[in-house]
Structure formats: structure tokens, C-alpha cells
N, C-alpha and C positions, 0 to 999 in steps of 0.2 A: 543640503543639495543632493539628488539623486539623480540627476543624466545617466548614471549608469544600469538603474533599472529600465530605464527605457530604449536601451540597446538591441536589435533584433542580434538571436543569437541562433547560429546552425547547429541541430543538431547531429544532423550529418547531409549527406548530400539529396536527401529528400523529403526532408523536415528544417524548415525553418522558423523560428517563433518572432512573432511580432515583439517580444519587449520577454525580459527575465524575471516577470513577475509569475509563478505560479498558483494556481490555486489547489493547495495541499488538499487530499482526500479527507472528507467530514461526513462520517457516518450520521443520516438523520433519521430512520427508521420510517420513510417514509412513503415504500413503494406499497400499492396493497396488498392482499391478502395471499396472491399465489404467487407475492414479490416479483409482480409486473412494474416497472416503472409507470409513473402517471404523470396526465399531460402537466401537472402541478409541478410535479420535478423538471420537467422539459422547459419552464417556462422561466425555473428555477435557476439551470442552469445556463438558460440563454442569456438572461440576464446579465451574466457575468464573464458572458465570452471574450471581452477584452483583455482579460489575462494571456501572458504569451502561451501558456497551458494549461486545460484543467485538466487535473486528476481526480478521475469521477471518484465518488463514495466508493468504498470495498465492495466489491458484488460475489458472490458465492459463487463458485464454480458447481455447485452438486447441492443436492440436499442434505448432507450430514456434514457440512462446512456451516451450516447455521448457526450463531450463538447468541442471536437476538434480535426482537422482533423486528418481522418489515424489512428487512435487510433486501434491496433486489438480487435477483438473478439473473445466471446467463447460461441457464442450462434446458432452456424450453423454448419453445417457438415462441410463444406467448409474449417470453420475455425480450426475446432479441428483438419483436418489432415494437416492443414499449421502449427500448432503447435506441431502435431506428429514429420514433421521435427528435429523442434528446439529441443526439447527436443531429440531424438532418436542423433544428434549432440552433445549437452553437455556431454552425456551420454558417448556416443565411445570416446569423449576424456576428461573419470574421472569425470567428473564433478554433482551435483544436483541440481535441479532446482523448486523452488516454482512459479506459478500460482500466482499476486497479481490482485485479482478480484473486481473492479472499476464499480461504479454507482458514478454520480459527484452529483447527483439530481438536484438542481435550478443552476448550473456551468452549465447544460445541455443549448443547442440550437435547437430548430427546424430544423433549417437549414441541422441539421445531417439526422436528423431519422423521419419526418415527411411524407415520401415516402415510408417509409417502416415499419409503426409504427400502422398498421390498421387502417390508416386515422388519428391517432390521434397528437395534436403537441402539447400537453400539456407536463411543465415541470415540474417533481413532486418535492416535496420537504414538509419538515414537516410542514410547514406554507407561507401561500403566502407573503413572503419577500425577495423582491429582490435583488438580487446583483449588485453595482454598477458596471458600465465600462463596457467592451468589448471583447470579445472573441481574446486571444492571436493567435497571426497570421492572424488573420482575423477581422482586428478592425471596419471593416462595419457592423460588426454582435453584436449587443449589449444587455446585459441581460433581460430578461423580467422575469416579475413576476410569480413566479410558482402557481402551483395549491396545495393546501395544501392535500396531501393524505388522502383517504379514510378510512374504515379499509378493507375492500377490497384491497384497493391499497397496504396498509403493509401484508396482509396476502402474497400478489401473490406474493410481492418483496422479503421477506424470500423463498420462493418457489423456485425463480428464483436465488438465492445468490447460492442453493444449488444444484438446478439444473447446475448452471455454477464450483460448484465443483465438480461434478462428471462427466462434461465435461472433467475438467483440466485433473482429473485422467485417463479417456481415450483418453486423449492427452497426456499422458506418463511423467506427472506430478510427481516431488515426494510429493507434497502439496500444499497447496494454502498459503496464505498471505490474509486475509482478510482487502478490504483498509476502516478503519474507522479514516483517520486524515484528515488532511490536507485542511479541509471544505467541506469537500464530502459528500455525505449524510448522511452516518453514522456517521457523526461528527455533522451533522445539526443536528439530534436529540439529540446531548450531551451537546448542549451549549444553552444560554438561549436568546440570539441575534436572534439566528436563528429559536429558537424550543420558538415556544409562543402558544403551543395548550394548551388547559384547559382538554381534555378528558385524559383517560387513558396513553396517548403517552407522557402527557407533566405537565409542572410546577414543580412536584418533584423528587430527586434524582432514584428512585425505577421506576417512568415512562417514564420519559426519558432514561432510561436504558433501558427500556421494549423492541425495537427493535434491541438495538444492539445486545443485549442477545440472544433473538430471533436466531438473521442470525446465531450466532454463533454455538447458538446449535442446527439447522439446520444444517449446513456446517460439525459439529462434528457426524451430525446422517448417514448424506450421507458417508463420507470420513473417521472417525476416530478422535479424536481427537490429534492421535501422527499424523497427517498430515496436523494439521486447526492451523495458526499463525494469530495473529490481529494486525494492525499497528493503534495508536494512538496517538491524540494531545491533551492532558490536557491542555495544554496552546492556547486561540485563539489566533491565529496571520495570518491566512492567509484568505481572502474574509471573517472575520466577526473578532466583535469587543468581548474583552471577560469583563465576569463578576463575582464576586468575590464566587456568588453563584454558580457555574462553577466547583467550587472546589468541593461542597459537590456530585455533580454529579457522580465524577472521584472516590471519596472515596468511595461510594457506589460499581459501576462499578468495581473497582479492586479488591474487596472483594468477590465478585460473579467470576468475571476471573480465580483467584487462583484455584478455585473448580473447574473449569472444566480442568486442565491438559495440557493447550496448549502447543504446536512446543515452542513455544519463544511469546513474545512480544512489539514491535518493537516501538521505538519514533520514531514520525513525528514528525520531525523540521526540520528547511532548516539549521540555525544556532544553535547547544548548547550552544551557550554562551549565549543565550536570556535566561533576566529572567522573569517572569512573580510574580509580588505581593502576588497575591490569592494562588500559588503555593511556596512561600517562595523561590522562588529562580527557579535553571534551570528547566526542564520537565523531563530532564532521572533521575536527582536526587529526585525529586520528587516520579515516579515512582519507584525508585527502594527502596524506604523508604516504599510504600505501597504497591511492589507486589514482593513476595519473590522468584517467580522463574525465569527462563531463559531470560534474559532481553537484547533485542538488542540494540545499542547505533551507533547515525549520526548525520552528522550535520557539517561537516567542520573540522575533525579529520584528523590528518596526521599520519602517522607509526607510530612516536614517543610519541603523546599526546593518542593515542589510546593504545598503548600497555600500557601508567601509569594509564590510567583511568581503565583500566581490570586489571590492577594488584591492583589499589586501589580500587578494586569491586564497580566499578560506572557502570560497566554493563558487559556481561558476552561474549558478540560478536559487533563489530561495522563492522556496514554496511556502505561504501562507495561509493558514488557517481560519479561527474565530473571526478576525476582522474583515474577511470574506462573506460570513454570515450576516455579519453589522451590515456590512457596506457592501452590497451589489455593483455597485460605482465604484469599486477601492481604486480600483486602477488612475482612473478618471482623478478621482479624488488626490492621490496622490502626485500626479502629474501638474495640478494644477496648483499646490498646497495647500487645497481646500480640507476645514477639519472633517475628521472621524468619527463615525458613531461608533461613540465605545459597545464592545460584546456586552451581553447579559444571559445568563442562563434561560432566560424567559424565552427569547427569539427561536430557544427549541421547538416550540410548540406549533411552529408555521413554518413555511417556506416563502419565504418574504422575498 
């Protein structure tokens, strides 16, 4: 039984979602070549506008946010009206849509944006620490060590976070989704693997929070804050190792969150069931012991285990992934308990 996925829930007084189904952001590599969105995405995403929200695929704020191919943008004319599309599409049929705005920092490659980056091929990141391996899809392409940011380089990239928010919004955005998990940059400043600076940016709970705070209330000054969501990974587990001191980071960080009002707050994890030590256990439970408002919850939830976890307040909307891609209908489908098409790696290959 799931009635409770199909609850319209407020997210504040000028957002309200048809039902607490999300559709989690799914990188497809599929905008073309000057990462314009195409009318094939727009037709992609109308599809599936019966979710109470989608969270568009990661979109690059700048050119040196790139870390694999085809990724769209929001930082060109070009782009914002190949995005007018998609949005002005969800829209005529019901639907809202969030903007989730992506810089990968040292995930970045040359290879992307160094032709169109003022000459320059550096990849930033809060400390020069590389990523091991290889650029997915394109495994000839392998990580190089970044350049550790300036303060120059954090002032322009809050700049630039908020300049691509108020791109989203005249590309007919209902909001943005700010991406800080998943080892991207705004996570590389959260953890202590990645963020090894000594100045103001780094070592303590309060400095290393110092930029994500920042983008945020940047993004909140450009756009609102009933329209600025943050997606986050307390737990490292993805291109970095984590640390117990890691914890005190997140404590800090969601204390300060609370105050500022946001859309929702999103777990980055690929699995919930992962638990993490320094965290006592999963990341959404975690989070939702430290941050008492609107809390989104992913990670491998089916109809059934999501409606008990929202009805045992383990989080207030779950966002959905791969059976998104299966199933354009999920929503449908699951409302009526019509079966699923199970994912497959294959379904990469189209926007079905």
C-alpha cells in the first residue's frame, strides 16, 4: 500500500508538489555538442512530468565544471533556451522542475573545456589531490591532479553558482537543486580526504563549510530561498575515502542549513542501506536526526519501502532514480499497481 506517495506536499508557501514522488537527477550524456539541451531531452523529460518533482540531470555551471561528455549547460544563451524547451514541456504537461547545478571540480578533464576555457586547462579543486582512474566512457582520459583554488578562484565560483541560478530561472526553472554530494566540489570542500587547505577554507568544521555556505546564500540571494535545494553526502563513499572527523564537518554544516529556509534537502547516496561508522549508521538517518526540515530520501527504494520510510518519518519525499528511466509512467504505474519495467544498462543508449 502506498497512499502516502501520493500525498501533495508543500514545499513552502509557493511550491507545492502534486504527490512525494521525485524524480532523482540521472546523468545521460545526452545534450549535444555545445551541451545545448535537445528537443529529444525535452520530450524526455515531459514524459515524466507526473512526478511531484523532477530534478533535472547535473548541468554545469561553466566550462571547467565538465567531467563527461554531453553533459548540458547553463552558462550560454544557447543553452538556457534549449532548457526553455524542457522546462516550457514539463510544464504543459503538469509537471515542476528543478535545475540541479554541477561543477565536479578535480572529476573535471581538460579534455572538455580547455578550448573554450580562456586557454586555460586547469582543474580546480580545494587541494591538489587527485582522483584515481579514469573518466567513465572515455577510459583513455585519466584524472590529473588539480590546482588547489585561489581565493580569487572561490570568490568567482560562488559568482558563477549564482549566476547559473538565475540562468535556471530564465530558463523557466521552478528552482535549482544545488549539487554538493557525491564528490563534486562542493563535497571536496566537506571532507577531509579531499579539502587538506590550512587557510580559511580548510581543517575546521566552520571552514570548510565556509564555501558551501557561501554558494548557498549566493544562490538564495540571486533566486529566493523558497526556490534553492542542496543535495548532500555526509557519508564519503564515492571518488574519496572518508574520515571520522567528517562527522563534525556535517554537524556544523546542518546547523547553519536549518537557518537559511531551504526547498528540501536531498541525500546523495547511490544505496541507503550503506552505513557509514562516523555517522552511526545510514546518511538519510543521519540527516534527518540533525536537520529538522523538509528532507528528501534515495538510494534504491521501491514503492513499498518508500511509502514505510515516509510514513516512519525517515524522510519527507523520496527521490527516484533508474526506474525512472525504465518507466516513464513510474508514477502512473505505481498508483495503479501496474508492474515495472525492470532498469537495464541498455536503456542508456536512448532517451526513451
Amino acid at each position: 500500500m502506498t497512499p502516502i506517495l501520493f500525498q501533495p506536499y508543500s514545499l513552502n508557501s509557493t511550491i507545492t508538489l502534486n504527490n512525494r514522488i521525485l524524480m532523482a537527477p540521472l546523468t545521460r550524456c545526452m545534450a549535444d555538442d555545445n551541451l545545448v539541451p535537445t528537443v529529444a531531452m525535452a520530450e524526455y523529460y515531459g514524459r515524466r512530468a507526473e512526478a511531484g518533482l523532477i530534478i533535472s540531470e547535473a548541468v554545469i555551471i561553466r566550462p571547467d565544471g565538465q567531467g563527461y561528455p554531453n553533459t548540458p549547460g547553463l552558462f550560454t544563451q544557447a543553452q538556457i533556451s534549449g532548457w526553455k524547451l524542457v522546462t516550457k514541456t514539463v510544464h504543459e504537461n503538469g509537471g515542476k522542475i528543478f535545475a540541479q547545478l554541477w561543477h565536479t571540480g578535480r572529476v573535471a578533464h581538460p579534455y572538455f573545456f580547455e578550448s573554450n576555457n580562456n586557454g586555460s586547462s586547469d582543474v580546480l579543486a580545494p587541494s591538489a589531490v587527485a582522483v584515481e582512474g579514469s573518466v567513465p566512457r572515455m577510459r583513455d582520459l585519466t584524472y590529473q591532479v588539480p590546482k588547489a583554488v585561489t581565493l580569487e578562484d572561490i570568490n568567482q565560483l560562488v559568482k558563477d553558482y549564482a549566476q547559473a541560478a538565475s540562468n535556471a530561472i530564465e530558463a523557466g526553472f521552478d528552482g535549482v537543486e544545488i549539487h554538493g554530494a557525491n564528490g563534486y566540489l562542493i563535497d571536496q570542500f566537506l571532507h577531509h580526504d579531499s579539502n587538506r587547505r590550512s587557510d580559511e577554507y580548510g581543517e575546521t568544521p566552520e571552514n570548510m563549510s565556509r564555501f558551501p555556505l557561501a554558494v548557498v546564500d549566493a544562490v538564495i540571494d540571486a533566486i529566493g530561498n523558497e526556490r534553492t535545494a542542496l543535495r548532500l553526502s555526509p557519508g564519503a563513499y564515492f571518488n574519496m575515502s572518508g574520515d571520522a572527523k567528517d562527522r563534525q564537518v556535517f554537524d556544523h554544516l546542518l546547523k547553519e542549513l536549518e537557518q537559511r529556509e531551504l526547498a528540501f534537502l536531498h541525500v546523495g547516496i547511490f544505496d541507503d542501506a550503506m552505513e557509514f561508522d562516523y555517522l552511526e549508521g545510514q546518511a538519510s538517518s543521519y540527516l534527518r536526526a540533525n536537520y529538522r526540515k523538509t528532507l528528501v530520501g534515495v538510494g534504491s527504494y521501491t514503492p513499498s519501502t518508500a511509502s514505510s520510510a515516509i510514513g516512519n518519518n525517515k524522510f519527507d519525499l523520496v527521490a527516484i532514480g533508474r526506474p525512472f528511466i525504465a518507466n516513464a509512467d513510474y508514477v502512473a504505474k505505481v498508483r495503479t499497481g501496474s508492474e515495472l519495467i525492470e532498469y537495464s544498462d541498455d536503456m542508456l543508449t536512448t532517451l526513451a
